[in-house]
KEDREN-551928 format. One record per residue (C-alpha): residue in three letters; x, y, z. Coordinates in nm, 2 decimals. Layout:
{'Ala' {X Y Z}} ...
END
This chain:
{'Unk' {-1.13 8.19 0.50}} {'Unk' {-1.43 8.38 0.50}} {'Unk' {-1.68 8.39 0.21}} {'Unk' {-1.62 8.73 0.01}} {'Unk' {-1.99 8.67 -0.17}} {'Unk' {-2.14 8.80 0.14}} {'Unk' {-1.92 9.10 0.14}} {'Unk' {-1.94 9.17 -0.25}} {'Unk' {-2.35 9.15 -0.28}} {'Unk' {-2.43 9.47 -0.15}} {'Unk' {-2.21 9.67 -0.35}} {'Unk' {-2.31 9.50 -0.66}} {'Unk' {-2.61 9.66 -0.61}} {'Unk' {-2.49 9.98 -0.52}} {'Unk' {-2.26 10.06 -0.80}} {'Unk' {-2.58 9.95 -1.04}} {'Unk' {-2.76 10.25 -1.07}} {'Unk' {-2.46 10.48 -1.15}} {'Unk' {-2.34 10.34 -1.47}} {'Unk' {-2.33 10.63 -1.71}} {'Unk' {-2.15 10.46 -2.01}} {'Unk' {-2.29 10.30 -2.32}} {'Unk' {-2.07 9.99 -2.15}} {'Unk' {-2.30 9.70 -2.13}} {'Unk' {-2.32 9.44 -1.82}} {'Unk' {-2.30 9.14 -2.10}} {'Unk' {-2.09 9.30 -2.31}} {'Unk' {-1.78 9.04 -2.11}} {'Unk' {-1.85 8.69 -2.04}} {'Unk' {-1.89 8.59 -1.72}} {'Unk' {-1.55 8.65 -1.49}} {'Unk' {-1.45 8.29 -1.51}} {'Unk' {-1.41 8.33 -1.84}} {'Unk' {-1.10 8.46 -2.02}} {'Unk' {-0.97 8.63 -2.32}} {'Unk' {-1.39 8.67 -2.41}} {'Unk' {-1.33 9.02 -2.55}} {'Unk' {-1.12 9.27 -2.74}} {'Unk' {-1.05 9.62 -2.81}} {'Unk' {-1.03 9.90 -2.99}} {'Unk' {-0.70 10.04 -3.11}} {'Unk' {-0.51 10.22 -2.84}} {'Unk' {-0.74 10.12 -2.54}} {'Unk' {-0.61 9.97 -2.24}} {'Unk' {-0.73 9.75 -1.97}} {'Unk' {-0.60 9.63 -1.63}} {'Unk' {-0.79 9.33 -1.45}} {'Unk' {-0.76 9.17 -1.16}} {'Unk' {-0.92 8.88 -1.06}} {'Unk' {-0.90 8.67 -0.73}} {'Unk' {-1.06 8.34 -0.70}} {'Unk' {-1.05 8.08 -0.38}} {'Unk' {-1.14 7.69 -0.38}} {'Unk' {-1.22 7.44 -0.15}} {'Unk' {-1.16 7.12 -0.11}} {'Unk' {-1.25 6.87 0.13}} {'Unk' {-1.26 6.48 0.15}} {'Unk' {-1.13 6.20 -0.11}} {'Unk' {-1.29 6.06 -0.42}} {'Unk' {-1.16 5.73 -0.57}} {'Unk' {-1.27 5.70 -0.94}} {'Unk' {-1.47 5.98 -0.85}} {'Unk' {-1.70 5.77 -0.62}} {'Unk' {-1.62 5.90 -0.22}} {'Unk' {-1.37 5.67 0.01}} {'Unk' {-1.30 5.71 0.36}} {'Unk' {-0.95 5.74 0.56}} {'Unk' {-1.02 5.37 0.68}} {'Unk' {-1.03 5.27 0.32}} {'Unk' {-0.75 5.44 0.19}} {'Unk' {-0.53 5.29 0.39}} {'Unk' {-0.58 5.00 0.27}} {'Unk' {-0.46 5.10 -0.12}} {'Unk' {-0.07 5.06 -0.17}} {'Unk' {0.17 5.27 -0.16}} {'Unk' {0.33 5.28 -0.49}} {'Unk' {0.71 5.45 -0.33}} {'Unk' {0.67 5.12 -0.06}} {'Unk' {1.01 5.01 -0.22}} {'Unk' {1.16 5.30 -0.10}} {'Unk' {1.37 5.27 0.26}} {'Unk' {1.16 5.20 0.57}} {'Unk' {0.83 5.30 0.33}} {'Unk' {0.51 5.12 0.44}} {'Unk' {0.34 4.88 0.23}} {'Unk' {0.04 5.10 0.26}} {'Unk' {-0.09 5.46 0.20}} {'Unk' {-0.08 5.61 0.58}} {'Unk' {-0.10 5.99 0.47}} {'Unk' {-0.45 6.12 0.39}} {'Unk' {-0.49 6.49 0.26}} {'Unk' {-0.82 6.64 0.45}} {'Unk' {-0.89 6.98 0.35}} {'Unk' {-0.70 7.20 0.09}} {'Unk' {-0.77 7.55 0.00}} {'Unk' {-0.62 7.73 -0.33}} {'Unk' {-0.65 8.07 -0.36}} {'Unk' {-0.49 8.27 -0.70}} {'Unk' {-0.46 8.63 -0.78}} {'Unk' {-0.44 8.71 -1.14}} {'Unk' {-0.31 9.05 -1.25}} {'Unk' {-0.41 9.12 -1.64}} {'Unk' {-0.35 9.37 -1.91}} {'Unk' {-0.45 9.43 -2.21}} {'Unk' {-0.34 9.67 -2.51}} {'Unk' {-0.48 9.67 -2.86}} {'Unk' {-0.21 9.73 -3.11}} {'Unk' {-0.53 9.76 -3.39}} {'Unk' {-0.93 9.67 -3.38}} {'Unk' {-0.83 9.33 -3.54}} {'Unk' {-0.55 9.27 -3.28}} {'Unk' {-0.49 9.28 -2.91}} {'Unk' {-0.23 9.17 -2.65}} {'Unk' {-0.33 9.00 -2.33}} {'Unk' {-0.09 8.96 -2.05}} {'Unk' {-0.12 8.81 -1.71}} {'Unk' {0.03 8.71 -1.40}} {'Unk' {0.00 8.46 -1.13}} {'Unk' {0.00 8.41 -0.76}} {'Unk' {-0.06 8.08 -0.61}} {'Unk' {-0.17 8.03 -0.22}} {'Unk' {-0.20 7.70 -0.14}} {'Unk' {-0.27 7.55 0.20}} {'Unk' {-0.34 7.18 0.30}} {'Unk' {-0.43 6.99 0.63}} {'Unk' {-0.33 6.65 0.62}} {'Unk' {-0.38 6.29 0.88}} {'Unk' {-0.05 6.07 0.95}} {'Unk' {-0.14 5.69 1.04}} {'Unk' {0.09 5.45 1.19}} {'Unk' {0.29 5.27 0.89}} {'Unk' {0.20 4.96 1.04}} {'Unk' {0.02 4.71 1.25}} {'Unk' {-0.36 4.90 1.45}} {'Unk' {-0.27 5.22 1.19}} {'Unk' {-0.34 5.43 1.49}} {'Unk' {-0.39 5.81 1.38}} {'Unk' {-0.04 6.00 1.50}} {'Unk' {-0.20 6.34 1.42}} {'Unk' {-0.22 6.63 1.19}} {'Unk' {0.04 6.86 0.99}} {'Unk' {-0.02 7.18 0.75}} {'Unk' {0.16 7.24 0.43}} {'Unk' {0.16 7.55 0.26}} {'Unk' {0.28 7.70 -0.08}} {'Unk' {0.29 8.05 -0.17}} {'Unk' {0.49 8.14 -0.54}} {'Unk' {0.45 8.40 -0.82}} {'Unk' {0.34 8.11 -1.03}} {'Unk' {0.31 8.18 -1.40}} {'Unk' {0.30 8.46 -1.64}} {'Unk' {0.16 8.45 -2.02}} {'Unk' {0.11 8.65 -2.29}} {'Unk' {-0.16 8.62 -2.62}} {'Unk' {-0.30 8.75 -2.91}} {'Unk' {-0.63 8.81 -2.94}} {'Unk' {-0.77 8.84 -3.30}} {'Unk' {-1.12 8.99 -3.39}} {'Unk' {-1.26 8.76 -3.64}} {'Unk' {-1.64 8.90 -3.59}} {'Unk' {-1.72 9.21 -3.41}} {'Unk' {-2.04 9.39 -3.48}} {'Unk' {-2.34 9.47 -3.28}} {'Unk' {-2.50 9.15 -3.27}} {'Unk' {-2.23 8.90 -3.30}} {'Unk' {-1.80 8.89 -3.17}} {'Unk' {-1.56 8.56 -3.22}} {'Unk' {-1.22 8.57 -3.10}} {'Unk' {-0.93 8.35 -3.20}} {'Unk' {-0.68 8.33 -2.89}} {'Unk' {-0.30 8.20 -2.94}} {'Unk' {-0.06 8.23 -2.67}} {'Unk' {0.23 8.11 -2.45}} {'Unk' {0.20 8.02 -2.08}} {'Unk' {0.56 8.01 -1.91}} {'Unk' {0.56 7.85 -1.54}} {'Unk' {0.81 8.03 -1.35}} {'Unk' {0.77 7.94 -0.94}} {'Unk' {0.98 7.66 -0.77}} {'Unk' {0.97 7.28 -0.79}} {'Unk' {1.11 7.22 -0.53}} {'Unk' {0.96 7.37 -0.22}} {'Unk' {0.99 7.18 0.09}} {'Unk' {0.80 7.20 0.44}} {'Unk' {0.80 6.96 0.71}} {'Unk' {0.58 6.64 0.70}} {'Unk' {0.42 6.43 0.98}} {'Unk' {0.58 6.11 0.88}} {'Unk' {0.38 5.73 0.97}} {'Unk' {0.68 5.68 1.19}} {'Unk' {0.55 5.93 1.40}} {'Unk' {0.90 6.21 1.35}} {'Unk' {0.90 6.53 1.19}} {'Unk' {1.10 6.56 0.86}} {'Unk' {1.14 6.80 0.59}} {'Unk' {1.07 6.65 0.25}} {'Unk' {1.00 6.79 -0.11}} {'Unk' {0.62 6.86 -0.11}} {'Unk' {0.38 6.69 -0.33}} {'Unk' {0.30 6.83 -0.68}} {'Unk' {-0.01 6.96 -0.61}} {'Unk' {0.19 7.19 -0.38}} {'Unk' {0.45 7.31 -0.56}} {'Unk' {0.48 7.67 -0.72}} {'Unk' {0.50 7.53 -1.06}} {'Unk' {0.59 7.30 -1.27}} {'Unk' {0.88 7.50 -1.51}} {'Unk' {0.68 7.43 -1.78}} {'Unk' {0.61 7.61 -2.12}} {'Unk' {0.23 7.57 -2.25}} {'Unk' {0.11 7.65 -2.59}} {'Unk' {-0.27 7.75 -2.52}} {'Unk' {-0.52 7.82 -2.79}} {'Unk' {-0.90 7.92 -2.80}} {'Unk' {-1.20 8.07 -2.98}} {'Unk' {-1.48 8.24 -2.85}} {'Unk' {-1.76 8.31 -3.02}} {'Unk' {-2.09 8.59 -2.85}} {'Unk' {-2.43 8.66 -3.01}} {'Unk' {-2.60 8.91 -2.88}} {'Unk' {-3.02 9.00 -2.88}} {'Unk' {-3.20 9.30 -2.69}} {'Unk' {-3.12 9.21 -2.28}} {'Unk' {-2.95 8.89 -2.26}} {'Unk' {-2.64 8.71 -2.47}} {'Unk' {-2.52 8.34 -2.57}} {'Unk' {-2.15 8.23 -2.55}} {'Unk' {-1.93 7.99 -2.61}} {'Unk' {-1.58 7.93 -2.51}} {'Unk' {-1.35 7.65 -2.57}} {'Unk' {-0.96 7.60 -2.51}} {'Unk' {-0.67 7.37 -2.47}} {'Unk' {-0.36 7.44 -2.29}} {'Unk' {-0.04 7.18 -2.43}} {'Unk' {0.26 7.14 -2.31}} {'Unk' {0.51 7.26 -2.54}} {'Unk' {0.82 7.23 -2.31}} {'Unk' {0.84 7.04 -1.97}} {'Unk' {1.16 7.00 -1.71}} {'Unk' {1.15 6.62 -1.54}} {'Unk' {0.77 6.70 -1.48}} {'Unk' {0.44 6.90 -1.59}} {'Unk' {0.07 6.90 -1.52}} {'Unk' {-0.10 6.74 -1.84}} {'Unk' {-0.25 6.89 -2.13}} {'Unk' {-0.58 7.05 -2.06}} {'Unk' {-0.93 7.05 -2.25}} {'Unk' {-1.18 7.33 -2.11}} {'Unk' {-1.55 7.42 -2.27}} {'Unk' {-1.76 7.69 -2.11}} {'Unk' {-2.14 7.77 -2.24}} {'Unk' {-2.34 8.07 -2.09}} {'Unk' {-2.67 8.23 -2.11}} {'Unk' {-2.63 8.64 -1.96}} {'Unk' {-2.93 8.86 -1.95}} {'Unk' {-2.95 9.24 -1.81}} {'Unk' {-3.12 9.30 -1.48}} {'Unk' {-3.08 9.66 -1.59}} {'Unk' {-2.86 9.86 -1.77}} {'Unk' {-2.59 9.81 -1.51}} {'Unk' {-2.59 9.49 -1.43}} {'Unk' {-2.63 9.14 -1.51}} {'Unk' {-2.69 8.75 -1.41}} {'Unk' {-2.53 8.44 -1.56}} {'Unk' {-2.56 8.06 -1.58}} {'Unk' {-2.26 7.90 -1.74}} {'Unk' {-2.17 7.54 -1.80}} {'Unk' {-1.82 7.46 -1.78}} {'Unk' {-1.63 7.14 -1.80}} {'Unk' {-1.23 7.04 -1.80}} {'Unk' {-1.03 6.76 -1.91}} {'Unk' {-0.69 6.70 -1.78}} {'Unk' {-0.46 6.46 -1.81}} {'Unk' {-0.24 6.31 -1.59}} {'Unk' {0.10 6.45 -1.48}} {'Unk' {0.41 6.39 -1.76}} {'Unk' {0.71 6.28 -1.61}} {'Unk' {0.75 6.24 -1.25}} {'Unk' {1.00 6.38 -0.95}} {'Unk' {1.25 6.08 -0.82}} {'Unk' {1.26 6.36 -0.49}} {'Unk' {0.88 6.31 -0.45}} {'Unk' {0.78 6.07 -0.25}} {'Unk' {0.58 5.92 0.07}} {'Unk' {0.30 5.73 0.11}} {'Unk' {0.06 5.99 0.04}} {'Unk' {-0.16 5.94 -0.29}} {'Unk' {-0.07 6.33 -0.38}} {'Unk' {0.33 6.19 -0.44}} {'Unk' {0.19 5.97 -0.72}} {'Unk' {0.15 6.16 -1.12}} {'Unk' {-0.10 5.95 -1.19}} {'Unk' {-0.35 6.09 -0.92}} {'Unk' {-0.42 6.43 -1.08}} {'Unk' {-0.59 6.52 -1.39}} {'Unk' {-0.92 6.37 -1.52}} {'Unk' {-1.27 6.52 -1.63}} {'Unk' {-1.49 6.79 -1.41}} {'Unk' {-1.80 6.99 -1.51}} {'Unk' {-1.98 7.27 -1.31}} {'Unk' {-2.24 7.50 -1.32}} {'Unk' {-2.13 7.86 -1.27}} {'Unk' {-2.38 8.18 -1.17}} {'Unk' {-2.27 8.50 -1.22}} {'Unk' {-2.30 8.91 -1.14}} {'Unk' {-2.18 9.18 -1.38}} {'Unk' {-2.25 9.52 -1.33}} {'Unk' {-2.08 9.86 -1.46}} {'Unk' {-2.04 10.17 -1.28}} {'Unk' {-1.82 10.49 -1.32}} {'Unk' {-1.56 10.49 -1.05}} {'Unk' {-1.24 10.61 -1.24}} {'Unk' {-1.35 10.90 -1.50}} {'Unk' {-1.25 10.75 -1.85}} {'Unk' {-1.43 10.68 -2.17}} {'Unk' {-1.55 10.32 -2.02}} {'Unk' {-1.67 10.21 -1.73}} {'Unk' {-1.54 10.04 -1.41}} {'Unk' {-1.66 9.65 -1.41}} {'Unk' {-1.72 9.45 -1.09}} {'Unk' {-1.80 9.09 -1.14}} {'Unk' {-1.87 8.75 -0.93}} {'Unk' {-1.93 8.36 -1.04}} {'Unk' {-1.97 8.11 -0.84}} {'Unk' {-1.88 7.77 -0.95}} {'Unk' {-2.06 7.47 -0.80}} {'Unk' {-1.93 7.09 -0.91}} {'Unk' {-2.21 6.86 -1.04}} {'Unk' {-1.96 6.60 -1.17}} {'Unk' {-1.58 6.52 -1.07}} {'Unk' {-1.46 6.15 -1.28}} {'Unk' {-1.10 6.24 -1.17}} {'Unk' {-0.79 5.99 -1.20}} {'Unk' {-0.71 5.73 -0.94}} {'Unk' {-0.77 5.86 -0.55}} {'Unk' {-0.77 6.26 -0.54}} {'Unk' {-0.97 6.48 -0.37}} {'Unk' {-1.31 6.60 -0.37}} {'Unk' {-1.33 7.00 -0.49}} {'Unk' {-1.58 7.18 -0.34}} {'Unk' {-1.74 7.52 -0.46}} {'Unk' {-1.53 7.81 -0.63}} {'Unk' {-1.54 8.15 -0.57}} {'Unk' {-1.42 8.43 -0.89}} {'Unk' {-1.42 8.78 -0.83}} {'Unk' {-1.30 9.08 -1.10}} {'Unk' {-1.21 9.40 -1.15}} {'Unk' {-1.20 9.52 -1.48}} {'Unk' {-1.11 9.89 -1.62}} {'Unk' {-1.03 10.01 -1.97}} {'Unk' {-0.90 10.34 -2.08}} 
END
């Protein structure tokens, strides 16, 4: 997949000059960031954002490992029938791209609904060994997931919101609603092609029902803004399986360019804990089939682009936005692998 930043750049810079709107380029967090901002009573917004991650390589304890060493580890399904001892499936590359549709409607200036939807494209390249004796590399095989994922729906309450200062209390539900189950063919060690239940990481959800809460909290001077942001997403219902609770906390510094657009540093890290529960359907030697390979701590350092422009006539201004995440620490559970840089772009409008 190409790089969209390349693409986006130029009319960042375009749009800037023709903001005409008392709309600010810090007056939302940086694009990464969610449920930053209220509204007024009776104003709408729609959103979409569209984000795309790499990854590439393995990490064991967070500390890199090589194919030759991973097959070494155990496979923790070898008691299942004709299983190898070993792992002899090694995930190489993995991209996960999601498009989030929002909305937002404020039913007063103390209280607004956020909605949002989720589509998940997930693709994955992965190396078959032989099971057993030289582990001779058999080849390669490509998984892929595409699923409306989740939808979720919160309240937003304005504790602050004045001219130098906005918090926000956020409460909400987050409903996982693709498949389970999904299936695709797999490279297997004995060197035949077979159509298994794909890993977690793969699947379109995981039928769970989370109970996410957060507060943000603004301050704003004369060309630049501090924020804070931080969050938890708990699992409030689960099926035989669910990704683990999560911990996020996002710092950022904003400051005008002009009075269309903007630059961003944010700090961001995430705490996750391992899967709950675990699919008897999911196996294979193949260190994504194991719950307790996913989850653990990551922070990153984000930059970002705001700017404000009129593009649609209404009473506030079209917003375009880009942040680029870049990992500076990954201390993730047991062998998984090794994210790369993340791409977030955003369209924001309000009526």
């Amino acid at each position: 997949m190409h790089s969209p930043v390349k693409f986006l750049i130029p009319f960042l810079f375009f749009f800037a000059p023709l903001s005409l709107t008392d709309d600010t380029p810090i007056s939302h967090a940086p694009i990464g960031v969610m449920g930053d901002h209220a509204h007024k009573k009776g104003e709408i917004m729609v959103s979409l954002r569209i984000s795309h991650m790499k990854m590439k390589g393995n990490l064991l304890e967070g500390s890199s490992i090589t194919d030759s060493q991973i097959l070494t580890l155990p496979n923790p399904n070898a008691g299942m029938q004709n299983a190898p001892s070993n792992l002899s499936i090694v995930p190489q590359e993995m991209d996960m791209r999601m498009y989030m549709f929002g909305g937002m409607f404020a039913a007063s200036d103390k209280f607004t609904l956020m909605g949002m939807m989720m589509f998940k494209d997930l693709e994955m390249i992965s190396n078959t060994y032989q099971g057993m004796m030289n582990r001779n590399l058999l080849g390669s095989f490509n998984l892929s997931s595409k699923a409306l994922s989740q939808v979720s729906l919160f309240g937003l309450i304005n504790i602050v919101d004045n001219d130098s200062e906005n918090s926000i209390f956020k409460i909400g539900f987050i409903q996982a609603i693709g498949d389970n189950n999904k299936t695709d063919v797999v490279l297997t060690p004995m060197n035949s092609q077979m159509e298994m239940i794909v890993p977690y990481g793969m699947q379109g959800s995981d039928k769970s029902t989370k109970l996410s809460i957060g507060y943000t909290h603004k301050k704003y001077f004369f060309t630049n803004s501090l924020g804070f942001q931080i969050q938890s997403s708990l699992n409030a219902n689960e099926k035989n399986w669910a990704f683990g609770n999560e911990y996020e906390t996002s710092i950022w510094f904003q400051k005008f360019f002009n009075n269309s657009l903007s630059w961003s540093l944010r700090y961001n890290f995430v705490k996750e804990e391992s899967i709950e529960g675990s699919d008897s359907d999911i196996t294979g030697p193949v260190q994504t089939a194991n719950p307790y390979n996913y989850g653990g701590s990551s922070s990153s350092i984000g930059i970002g682009f705001n700017t404000v422009f009129n593009l649609f006539e209404s009473d506030h201004s079209d917003r375009l936005a880009i942040e680029i995440l870049f990992p500076i620490n990954q201390n993730k559970n047991g062998l998984q692998m090794d994210s790369k840089e993340k791409i977030i772009l955003g369209y924001q409008k309000a009526f």
